[in-house]
N, C-alpha and C positions, 0 to 999 in steps of 0.2 A: 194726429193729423200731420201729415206731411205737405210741407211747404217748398215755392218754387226760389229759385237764387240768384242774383243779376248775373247777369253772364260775363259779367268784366273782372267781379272782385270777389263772389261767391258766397257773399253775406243774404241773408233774407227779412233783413230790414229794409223799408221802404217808408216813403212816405207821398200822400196827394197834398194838392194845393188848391183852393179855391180864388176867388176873383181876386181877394184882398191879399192875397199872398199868405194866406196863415195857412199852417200848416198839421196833417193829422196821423201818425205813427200807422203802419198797417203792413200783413205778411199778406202775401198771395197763395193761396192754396194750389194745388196740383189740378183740380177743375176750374183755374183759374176766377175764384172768388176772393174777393179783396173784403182779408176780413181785418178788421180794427182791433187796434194790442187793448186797446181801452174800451171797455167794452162801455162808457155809460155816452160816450160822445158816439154822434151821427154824422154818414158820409154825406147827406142831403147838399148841396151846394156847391161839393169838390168835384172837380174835375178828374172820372174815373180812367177818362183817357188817357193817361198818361202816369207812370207811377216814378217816381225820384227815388235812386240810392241812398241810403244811408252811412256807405263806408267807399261811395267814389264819386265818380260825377256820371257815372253813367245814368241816364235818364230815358223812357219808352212804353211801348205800349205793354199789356202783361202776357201777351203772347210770345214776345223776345227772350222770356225770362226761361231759364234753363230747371232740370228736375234735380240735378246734385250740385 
């Protein structure tokens, strides 16, 4: 499966955030599906709106996010 890459820093780590601020590791797929590196934990709660870097500060929706 190939994954999508922030468009700032080029990495394809990410991660969502829920109300409480805690936080859930996740790559975005190329049909832009936000899938979980962990597979026994659930997105139920996070806010898919918006996905956070993991190697900048760029932060957006998962449309912005680039294919290389």
């Amino acid at each position: 499966m190939r994954f999508l890459v922030c468009p700032q820093c080029g990495i394809m780590n990410f991660y969502v955030k829920n109300e409480k601020g805690e936080r859930l590791n996740v790559k975005v797929s190329r049909e832009l599906e936000i899938i979980l590196q962990d597979k026994t934990q659930k997105l139920e709660g996070y806010d898919l709106d918006v996905v956070y870097c993991l190697g900048c500060s760029w932060s957006g929706p998962v449309n912005k996010l680039k294919k290389y």
